[in-house]
C-alpha positions, 0 to 999 in steps of 0.5 A, spaced: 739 274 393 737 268 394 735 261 390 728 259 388 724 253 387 720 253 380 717 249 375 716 251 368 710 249 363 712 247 357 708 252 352 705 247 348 705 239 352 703 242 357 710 238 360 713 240 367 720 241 369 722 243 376 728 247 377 732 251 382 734 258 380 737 264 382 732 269 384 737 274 382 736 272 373 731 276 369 726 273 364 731 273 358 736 269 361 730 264 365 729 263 357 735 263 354 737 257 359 730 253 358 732 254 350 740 250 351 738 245 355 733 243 350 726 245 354 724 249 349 725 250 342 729 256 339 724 261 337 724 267 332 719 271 336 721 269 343 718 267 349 714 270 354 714 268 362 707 268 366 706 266 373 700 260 372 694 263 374 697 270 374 701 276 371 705 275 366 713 277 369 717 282 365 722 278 362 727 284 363 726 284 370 729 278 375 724 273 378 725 277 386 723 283 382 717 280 380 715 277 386 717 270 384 717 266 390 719 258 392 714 252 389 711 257 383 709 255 377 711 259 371 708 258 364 712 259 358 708 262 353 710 262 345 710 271 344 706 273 338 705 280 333 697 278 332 695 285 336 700 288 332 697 285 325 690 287 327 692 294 328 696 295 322 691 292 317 685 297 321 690 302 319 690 302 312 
């Protein structure tokens, strides 16, 4: 496919790096890469993708497939179970 410039939203200073990828990469591998160079820390739950002011992208997808385009920013944002807590607790 093709190369796509981004910028990631760190999920909690609100830092800003700005990057070219291949649109061909999914979500999981986007993450994978912020993790090992440092952009984010490892974390348990993961991480979840969402264009800024947007949808949240299907990590399973790659960025062409979730109509990432040129100078998007994209928040990384920390995932979570608190929905699931909630039913759970409901369902007891």
């Amino acid at each position: 496919m093709a190369d796509v410039n981004v910028n990631f939203m760190h999920p909690t200073d609100g830092r800003v790096i700005s990057v070219t990828i291949e649109d061909t990469m999914t979500g999981q591998e986007v993450v994978a890469e912020l993790i090992a160079n440092d952009f984010v820390p490892v974390s348990g739950d993961g991480y979840n993708l969402a264009l800024k002011g947007g949808a949240q992208l299907d990590n399973a997808r790659t960025l062409f497939q979730n109509a990432v385009k040129d100078n998007d920013t994209i928040r990384v944002i920390p995932a979570t179970d608190a929905g699931q807590l909630n039913f759970l607790n409901q369902s007891l």
